[in-house]
N, C-alpha and C positions, 0 to 999 in steps of 0.2 A: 730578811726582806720578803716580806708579802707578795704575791701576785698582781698585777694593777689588773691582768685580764688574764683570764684563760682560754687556751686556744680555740676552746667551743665556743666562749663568746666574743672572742675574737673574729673568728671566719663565718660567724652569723649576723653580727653587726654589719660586717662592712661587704656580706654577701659575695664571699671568697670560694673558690675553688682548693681546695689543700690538697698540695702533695709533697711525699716523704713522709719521713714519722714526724708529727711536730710533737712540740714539748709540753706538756701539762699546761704550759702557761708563759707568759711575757711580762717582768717585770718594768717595763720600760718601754716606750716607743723612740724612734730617732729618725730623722729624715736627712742628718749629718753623720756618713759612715764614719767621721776622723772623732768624733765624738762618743762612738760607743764604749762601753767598756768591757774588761773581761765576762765571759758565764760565770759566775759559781752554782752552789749547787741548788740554789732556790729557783735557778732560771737564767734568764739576760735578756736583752732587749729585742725587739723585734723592727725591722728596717723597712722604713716605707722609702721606695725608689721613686720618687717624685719628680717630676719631667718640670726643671723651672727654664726662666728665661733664658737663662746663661749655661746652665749645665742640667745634664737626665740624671737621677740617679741611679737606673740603669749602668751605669758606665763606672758605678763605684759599689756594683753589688759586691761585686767581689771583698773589694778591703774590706768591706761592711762585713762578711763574714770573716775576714783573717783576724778581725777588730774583735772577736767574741759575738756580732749576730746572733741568735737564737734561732731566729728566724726571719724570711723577707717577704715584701710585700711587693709585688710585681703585675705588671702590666700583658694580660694576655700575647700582645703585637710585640712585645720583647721575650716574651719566653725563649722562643729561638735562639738567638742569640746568648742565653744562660744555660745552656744544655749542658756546658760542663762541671754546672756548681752542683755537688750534692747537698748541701745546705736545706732543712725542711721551707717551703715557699707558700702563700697562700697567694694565689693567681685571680686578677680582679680585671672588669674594663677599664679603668682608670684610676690610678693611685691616689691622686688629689681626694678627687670623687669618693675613693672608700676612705681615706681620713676624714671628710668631712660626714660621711654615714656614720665612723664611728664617732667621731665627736656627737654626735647627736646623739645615738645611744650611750652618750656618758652622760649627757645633760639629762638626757630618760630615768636614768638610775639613781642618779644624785638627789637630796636630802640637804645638800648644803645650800647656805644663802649666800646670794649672787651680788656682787658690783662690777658694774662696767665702767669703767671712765677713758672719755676722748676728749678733744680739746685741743687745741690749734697750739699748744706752751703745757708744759708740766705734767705732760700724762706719765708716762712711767716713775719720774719723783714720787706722786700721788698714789700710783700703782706701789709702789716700796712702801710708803707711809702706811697704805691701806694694811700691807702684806706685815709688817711689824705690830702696828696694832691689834688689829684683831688676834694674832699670836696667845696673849693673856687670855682669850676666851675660846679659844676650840683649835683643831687641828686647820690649817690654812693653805689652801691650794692655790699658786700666782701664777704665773707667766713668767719665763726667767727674760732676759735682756727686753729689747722691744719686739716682743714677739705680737704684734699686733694688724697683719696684714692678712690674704684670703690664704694661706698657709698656716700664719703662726698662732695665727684666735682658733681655728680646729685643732691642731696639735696640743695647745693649750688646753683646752677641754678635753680633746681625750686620753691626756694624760692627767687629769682628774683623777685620784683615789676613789675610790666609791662610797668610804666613811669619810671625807673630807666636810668640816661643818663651815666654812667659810671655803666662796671659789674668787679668788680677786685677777680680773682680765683688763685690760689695754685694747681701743679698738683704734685702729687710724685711719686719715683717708688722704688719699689726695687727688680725688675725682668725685663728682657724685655717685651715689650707689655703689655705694664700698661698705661703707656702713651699714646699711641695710640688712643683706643675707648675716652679716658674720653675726650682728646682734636677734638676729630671731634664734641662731645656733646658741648662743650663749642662755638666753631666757633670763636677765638680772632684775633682782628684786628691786636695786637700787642703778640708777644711771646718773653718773657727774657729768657734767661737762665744764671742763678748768676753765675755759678764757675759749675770745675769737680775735685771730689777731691773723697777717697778712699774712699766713703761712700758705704754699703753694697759691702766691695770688694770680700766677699767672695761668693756671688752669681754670680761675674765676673772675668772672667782670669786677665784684665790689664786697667786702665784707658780709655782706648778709646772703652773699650766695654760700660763702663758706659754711656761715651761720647755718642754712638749710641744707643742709649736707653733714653738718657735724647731728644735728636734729632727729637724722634719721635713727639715731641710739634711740627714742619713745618709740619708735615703732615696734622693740621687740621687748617691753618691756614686760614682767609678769603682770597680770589683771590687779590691780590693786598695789602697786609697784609706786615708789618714789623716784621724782627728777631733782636733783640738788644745782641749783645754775647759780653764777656766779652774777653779785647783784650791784657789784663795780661796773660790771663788762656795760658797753653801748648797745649791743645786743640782747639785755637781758630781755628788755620787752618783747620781741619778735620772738627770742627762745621760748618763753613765757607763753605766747600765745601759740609755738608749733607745737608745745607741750600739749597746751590744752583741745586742739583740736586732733593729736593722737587718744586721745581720750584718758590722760593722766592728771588723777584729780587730785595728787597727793606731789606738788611743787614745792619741794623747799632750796632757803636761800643760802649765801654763805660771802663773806666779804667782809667790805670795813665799813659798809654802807648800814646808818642807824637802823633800817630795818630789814639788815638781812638776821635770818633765825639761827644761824653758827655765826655767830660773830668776831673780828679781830678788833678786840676793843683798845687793845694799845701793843706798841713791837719794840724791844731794845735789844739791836744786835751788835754783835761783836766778827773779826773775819772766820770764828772757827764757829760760833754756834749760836742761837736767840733762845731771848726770853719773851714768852708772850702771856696778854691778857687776854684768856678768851670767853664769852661769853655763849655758853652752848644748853639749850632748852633753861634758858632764864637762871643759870647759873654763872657766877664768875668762878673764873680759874687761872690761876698761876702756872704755864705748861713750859718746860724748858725742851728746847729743840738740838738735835745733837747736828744740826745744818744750816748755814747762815745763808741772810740772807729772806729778804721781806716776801719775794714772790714765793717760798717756800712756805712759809709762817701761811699767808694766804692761802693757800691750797690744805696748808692740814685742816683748816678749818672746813673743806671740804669732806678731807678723809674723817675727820672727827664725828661729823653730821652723820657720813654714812655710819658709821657705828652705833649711834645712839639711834639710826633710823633698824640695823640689824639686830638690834638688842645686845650688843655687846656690853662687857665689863668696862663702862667706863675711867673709870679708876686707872685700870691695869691698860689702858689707851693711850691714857694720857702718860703716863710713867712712861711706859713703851717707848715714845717718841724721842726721849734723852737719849738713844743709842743707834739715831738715826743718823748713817752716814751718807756723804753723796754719791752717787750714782757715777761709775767708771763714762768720762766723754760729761756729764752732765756737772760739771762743780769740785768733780774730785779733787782735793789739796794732797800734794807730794811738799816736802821740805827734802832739797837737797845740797848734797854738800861740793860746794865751792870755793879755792882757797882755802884762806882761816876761815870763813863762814858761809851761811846757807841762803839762798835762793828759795824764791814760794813760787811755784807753781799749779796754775789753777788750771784745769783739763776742763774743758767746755768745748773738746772738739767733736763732740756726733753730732749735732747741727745745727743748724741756724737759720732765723726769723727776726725780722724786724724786734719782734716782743721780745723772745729771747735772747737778744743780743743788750735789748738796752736793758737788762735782768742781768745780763754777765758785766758790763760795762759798772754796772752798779754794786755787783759784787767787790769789782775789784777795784775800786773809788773805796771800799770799805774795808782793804788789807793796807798794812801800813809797811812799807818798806823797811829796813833798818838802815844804817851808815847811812851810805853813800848809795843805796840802791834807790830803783825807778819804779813805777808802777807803769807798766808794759802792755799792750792791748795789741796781740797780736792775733788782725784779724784777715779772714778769708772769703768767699764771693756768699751770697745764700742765694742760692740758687731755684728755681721754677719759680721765680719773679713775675716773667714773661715784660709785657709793656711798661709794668711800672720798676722798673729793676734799676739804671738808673737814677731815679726818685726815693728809693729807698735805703738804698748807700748813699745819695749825699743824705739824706738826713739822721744818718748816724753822726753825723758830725757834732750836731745839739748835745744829743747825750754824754759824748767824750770834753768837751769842752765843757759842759753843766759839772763833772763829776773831776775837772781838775787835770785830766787822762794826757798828760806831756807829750809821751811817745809812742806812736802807734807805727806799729809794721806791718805790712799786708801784703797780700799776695790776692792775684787773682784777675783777671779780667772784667769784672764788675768792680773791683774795689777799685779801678783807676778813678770813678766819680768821686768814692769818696778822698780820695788822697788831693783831686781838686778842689775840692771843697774846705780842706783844714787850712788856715791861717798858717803866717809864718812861725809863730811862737811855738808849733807844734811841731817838734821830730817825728818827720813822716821818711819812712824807709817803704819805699817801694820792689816790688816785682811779679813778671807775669806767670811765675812757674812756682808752685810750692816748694819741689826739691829746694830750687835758689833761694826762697824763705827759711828753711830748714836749716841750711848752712850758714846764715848770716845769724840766725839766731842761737845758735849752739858758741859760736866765736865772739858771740855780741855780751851775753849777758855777764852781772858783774855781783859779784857779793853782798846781798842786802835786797835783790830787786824781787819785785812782786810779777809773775810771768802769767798773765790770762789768756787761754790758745782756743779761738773760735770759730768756727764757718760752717759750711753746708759740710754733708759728711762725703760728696762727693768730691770736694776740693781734697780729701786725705791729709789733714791737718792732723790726724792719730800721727803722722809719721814725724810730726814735728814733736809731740810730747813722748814718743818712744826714740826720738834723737839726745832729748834729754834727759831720758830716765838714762839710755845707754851711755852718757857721755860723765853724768854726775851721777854720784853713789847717793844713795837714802842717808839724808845728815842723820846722828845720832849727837845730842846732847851729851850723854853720859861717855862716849866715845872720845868727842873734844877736849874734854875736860878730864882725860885721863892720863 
């Protein structure tokens, strides 16, 4: 394993103080000491002690060095309190502050070409898509989970390789001017933006504030730089026009709409995978997708664009995409075993929005039970609604009832609107605590049912699909039949 930095240019980047011996070099950076791994002899990671909301990492330099550290990265006003680590340290005014100096001097070095994508639905699916395809044409630097906030877009960049030929980032927001700084740090040749849809609406009056907020991605765009917008959205025209007065003169489209320029010209899915027709710089294509599921298909056509805008191999893009799975919390399918037979399990618990619920509601309208099993929509609050919160749980009702959806379970104190809002024909299981969700759905489900687990990621709806993986083993075909 190669160096990603060496300690010279380490402690000049981020305009550090060094003391102890440090080491030739850091193969790694981490601002999770439980995530380090051992030294070997090329090196090991170097530990940025980052002061968050909730915890300093100050207070875990230590593990960070029993973890294998290499070296850490510390806060003048804590020194003190680290007097007894001999650990080599490089000593800064503030932690944050020098990760994002060095993320910048990664963007300074780098050679590779850039995409940013944000969007109110599908940004890290699109982030994976992007991260896979490109693969067949150069070496590919991404962002792992949703590392997309004023932490995880600088540690993302400066854990950039320095021969990395493709850098693919996540930006998010959920305030104005969040977007902003992280995308001038990033510098992307290409900027998506997936959809606008009510997510964090209650930090916004209306749609098109979100719109101007998600917008600020043109502002850090490179001089001569592509915006790829989605030409379904209601927004497209107002994105359209904040594009062109960041002064981005190179707008392209992507959708099912006759004249966006990546087109989805026709979608036939199945519950595990789709086949689509796409039509991309005046070409048709037969592209099979290894993830079902239509608001998916729509988006690669986003990722697709950026590729043919990067000059990638499109060929090997489009192959790429057959062994695209989905994203752990976003779609993931488990088959487990129950009884003589198996349960489907759809994990859609990292979060939830209006858009993305009726995207998961529709997924799972499009798995097909066996026997005697249910198709189950077990859903949770989505949260920073604010005034219209309310109003947008009863009208999850439409979609569950449009797509057939019998039995829904929920938890939550916003979901009591929607639980008044379903009809009698509809098994509605109520309660206001997830735990109590949790346990009624581990003793509830029955051999054959299709299980979809959804909500804000604050509600901890993870604990409900790790109640099931703990309770039912991974079916195996070959196992039963043995």
């Amino acid at each position: 394993m190669s160096l990603l930095w060496t300690s010279e240019e380490l402690t000049s980047a981020i305009g550090g103080r060094p003391i102890g011996n440090l080491p030739a070099g850091v193969t790694g950076l981490s601002i999770d000491s439980r995530s380090i791994g051992p030294r070997s002899t090329e090196g090991g990671e170097a530990f940025f002690a980052i002061k968050g909301d909730r915890v300093d990492g100050h207070d875990f330099a230590s593990m960070a060095v029993a973890n294998g550290a290499a070296l850490i990265v510390v806060a003048e006003g804590k020194l003190p309190a680290l007097g007894k680590l001999t650990v080599p340290m490089i000593v800064v005014d503030d932690v944050l502050a020098a990760l994002g100096r060095l993320a910048l001097a990664s963007r300074e070095r780098s050679r590779a070409r850039i995409v940013a994508v944000t969007g109110s639905v599908g940004k890290t699916t699109t982030k994976e898509m992007l991260r896979q395809a490109l693969e067949p044409s150069g070496k590919v630097h991404a962002a792992v989970a949703s590392f997309n906030n004023h932490w995880g877009v600088p540690l993302t960049l400066a854990r950039m390789p320095a021969d990395a030929d493709f850098g693919v980032f996540e930006i998010g927001m959920n305030h104005p001017d969040e977007i902003r700084p992280l995308v001038k740090m990033v510098r992307p040749h290409v900027a998506i933006i997936t959809t606008i849809a009510a997510a964090h609406l209650g930090h916004f009056r209306n749609l098109e504030e979100i719109a101007a907020a998600k917008a600020e991605i043109f502002e850090g765009l490179e001089p001569g730089g592509s915006a790829i917008l989605n030409r379904d959205n209601k927004q497209f025209g107002f994105l359209e026009k904040q594009a062109q007065a960041a002064g981005v003169s190179h707008i392209y489209t992507f959708g099912q709409h006759a004249k966006a320029d990546f087109r989805l010209a026709d979608f036939d899915g199945n519950a595990e995978s789709s086949i689509v027709w796409a039509v991309l710089n005046g070409d048709t294509s037969e592209i099979h997708i290894g993830a079902p599921g239509r608001h998916i298909a729509e988006n690669a056509m986003a990722a697709l664009g950026a590729c043919f805008l990067l000059g990638a191999d499109m060929g090997g893009a489009m192959r790429a995409l057959a062994g695209l799975k989905p994203v752990k919390g976003r779609g993931e399918r488990h088959r487990l075993g129950i009884g003589e037979g198996h349960l489907t399990l759809i994990d859609e618990s990292y979060n939830a929005n209006p858009a993305s619920m009726r995207a998961a509601i529709a997924l799972l309208a499009s798995a097909t039970p066996e026997l005697t099993g249910r198709r189950i929509a077990v859903l949770g609050d989505m949260l920073e609604m604010g005034e219209f919160s309310a109003k947008v749980h009863e009208e999850l009702a439409s979609p569950l009832l449009s797509a057939g959806i019998e039995h829904v379970w929920l938890a939550g104190k916003e979901m009591a609107a929607l639980k008044d809002s379903l009809p009698g024909n509809v098994e509605v299981t109520y309660f206001e605590k997830t735990a109590d969700l949790s346990e009624y759905v581990v003793r509830s489900v029955i051999p054959g049912d299709v299980v979809m687990v959804k909500s804000s990621l604050g509600l901890g709806f993870g604990k409900i699909v790790a109640a099931l993986l703990d309770n039912y083993p991974a079916f195996s075909d070959t196992e039963r039949q043995s």
